[in-house]
C-alpha positions, 0 to 999 in steps of 0.5 A, spaced: 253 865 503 260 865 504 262 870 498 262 862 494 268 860 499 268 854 503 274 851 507 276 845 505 273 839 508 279 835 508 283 841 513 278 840 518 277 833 517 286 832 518 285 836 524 280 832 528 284 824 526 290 828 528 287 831 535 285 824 536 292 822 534 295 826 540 290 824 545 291 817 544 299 819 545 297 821 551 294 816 553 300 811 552 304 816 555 300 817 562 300 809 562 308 809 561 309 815 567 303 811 571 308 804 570 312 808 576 309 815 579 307 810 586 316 811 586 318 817 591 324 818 587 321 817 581 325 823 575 328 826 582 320 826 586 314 829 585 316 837 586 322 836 581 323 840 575 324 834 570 317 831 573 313 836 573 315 838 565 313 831 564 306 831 567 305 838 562 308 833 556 303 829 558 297 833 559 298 838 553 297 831 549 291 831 551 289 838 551 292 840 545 288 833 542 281 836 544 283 843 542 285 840 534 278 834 535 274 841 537 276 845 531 275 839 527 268 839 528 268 846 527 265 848 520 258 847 520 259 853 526 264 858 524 267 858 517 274 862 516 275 863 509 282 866 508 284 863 513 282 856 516 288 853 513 293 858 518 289 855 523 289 848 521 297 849 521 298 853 527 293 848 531 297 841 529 305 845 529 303 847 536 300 840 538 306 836 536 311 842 538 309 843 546 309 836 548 316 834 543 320 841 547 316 839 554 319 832 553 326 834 550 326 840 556 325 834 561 331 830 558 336 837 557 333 843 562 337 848 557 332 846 552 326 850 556 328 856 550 325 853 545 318 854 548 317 860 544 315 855 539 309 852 541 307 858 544 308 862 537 304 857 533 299 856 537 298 863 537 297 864 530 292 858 530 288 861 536 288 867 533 287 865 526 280 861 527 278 869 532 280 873 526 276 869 521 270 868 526 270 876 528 272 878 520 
């Protein structure tokens, strides 16, 4: 059907186990930064830099969680031959990479430079899983 070539099941199975991984993360994280939000002054107030960068830490857990859950349960749909495993690997770098220069940005502003990483990665994931599905 596909030329004989079938991604491996197992790249989209650790795909899925590792978005649901990140979601559970997220929840942990919103519990802990939920223990104190009710505090005005709470990582310098809610319109400051550092807690906003702590939200989009704790929100891109969970959204980069459902984007691995959903290419996880994407093989039965669309098969990327050469190139499932690329996706795979962009797709968890820049679930694990966002929310770690997200946190560390939080901690130390300087570090906002290394957002180049996730974004790099999660381009190259995306962008892998439309080649292959469009080629």
């Amino acid at each position: 059907m596909f030329g004989g070539i079938q991604p491996s099941f197992a790249t989209f199975h650790t795909n899925w186990v590792f978005g649901w991984g990140l979601m559970l993360l997220a929840f942990f994280a919103g519990a802990v930064l939920g223990l104190f939000f009710y505090r005005e002054d709470f990582l310098g107030g809610y319109a400051s830099f550092r807690r906003r960068i702590f939200r989009l830490g704790h929100i891109s857990l969970a959204a980069l969680g459902m984007l691995n859950v959903l290419y996880g349960l994407t093989p039965h749909t669309v098969v990327l031959p050469p190139l499932h495993q690329l996706a795979s690997i962009g797709l968890m770098a820049g679930g694990w990479t966002m929310p770690a220069v997200c946190f560390l940005t939080a901690w130390r502003a300087g570090l906002r430079h290394l957002f180049f990483i996730p974004v790099i990665c999660l381009l190259i994931g995306v962008g892998a899983i439309l080649y292959g599905a469009c080629s």
